[in-house]
N, C-alpha and C positions, 0 to 999 in steps of 0.2 A: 504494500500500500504506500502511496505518496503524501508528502505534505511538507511544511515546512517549517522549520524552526528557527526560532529567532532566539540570539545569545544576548543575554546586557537587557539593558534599559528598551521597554517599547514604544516611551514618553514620545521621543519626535517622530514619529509615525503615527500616534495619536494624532498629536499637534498641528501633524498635514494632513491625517485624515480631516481633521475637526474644519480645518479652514475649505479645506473643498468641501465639505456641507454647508459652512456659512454662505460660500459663493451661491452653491443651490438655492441657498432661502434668499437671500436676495445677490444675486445678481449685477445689482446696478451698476458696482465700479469695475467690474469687468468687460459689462458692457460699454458704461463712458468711455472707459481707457481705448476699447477699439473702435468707436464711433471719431474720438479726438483725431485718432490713427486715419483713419480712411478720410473724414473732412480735409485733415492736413495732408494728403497725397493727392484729395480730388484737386484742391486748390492751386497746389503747385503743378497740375497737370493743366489746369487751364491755362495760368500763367508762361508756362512753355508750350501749350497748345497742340497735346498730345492726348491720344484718345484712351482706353483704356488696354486696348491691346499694344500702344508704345508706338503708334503710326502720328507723325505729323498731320493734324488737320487739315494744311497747304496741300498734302502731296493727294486728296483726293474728295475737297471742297471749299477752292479757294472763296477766301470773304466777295460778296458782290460790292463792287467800288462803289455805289451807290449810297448802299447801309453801311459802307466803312466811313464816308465823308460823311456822314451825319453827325452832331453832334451826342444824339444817344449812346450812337457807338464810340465815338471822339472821347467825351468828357463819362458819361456814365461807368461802361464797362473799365474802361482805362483805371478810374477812383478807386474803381470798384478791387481790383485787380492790386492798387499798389496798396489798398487796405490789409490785404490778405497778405504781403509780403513781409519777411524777418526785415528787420532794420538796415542790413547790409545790402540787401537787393532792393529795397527803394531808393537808398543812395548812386548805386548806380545805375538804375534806373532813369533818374531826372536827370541825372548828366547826359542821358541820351538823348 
């Protein structure tokens, strides 16, 4: 017959059973933490303007020049875009 035995103390096996049950009952900061995760890579995907499978947006729906000259697209997305950026890429950003 099989089984297993365990030598010493079974306290931190407890301890990481205990915490994966607390995760069960609620959940929530494991979910935040991977929500934080995906918001922060969608964002930076738009910003370099890459789709989810890693293909540039240009390379097969370039912007129509029309909705690019506008100012919605001009002044809004643009805001919108260096909102979402670390401090270091808005700086070089505006120098552009």
């Amino acid at each position: 017959m099989g089984g297993v035995s365990i030598l010493g103390s079974t306290q931190p096996i407890r301890d990481a059973l205990n915490r994966v049950e607390d995760i069960g009952r609620d959940p929530s900061s494991v979910l935040r933490a991977l929500g934080a995760g995906v918001v922060r890579h969608t964002k930076w995907r738009i910003d370099e303007g890459i789709d989810p499978r890693g293909v540039r947006w240009e390379s097969y729906a370039p912007l129509n020049p029309i909705y690019a000259s506008t100012p919605v697209f001009c002044w809004g997305l643009e805001a919108q875009l260096v909102a979402y950026m670390p401090p270091s890429r808005k700086k070089s950003k505006a120098t552009n």
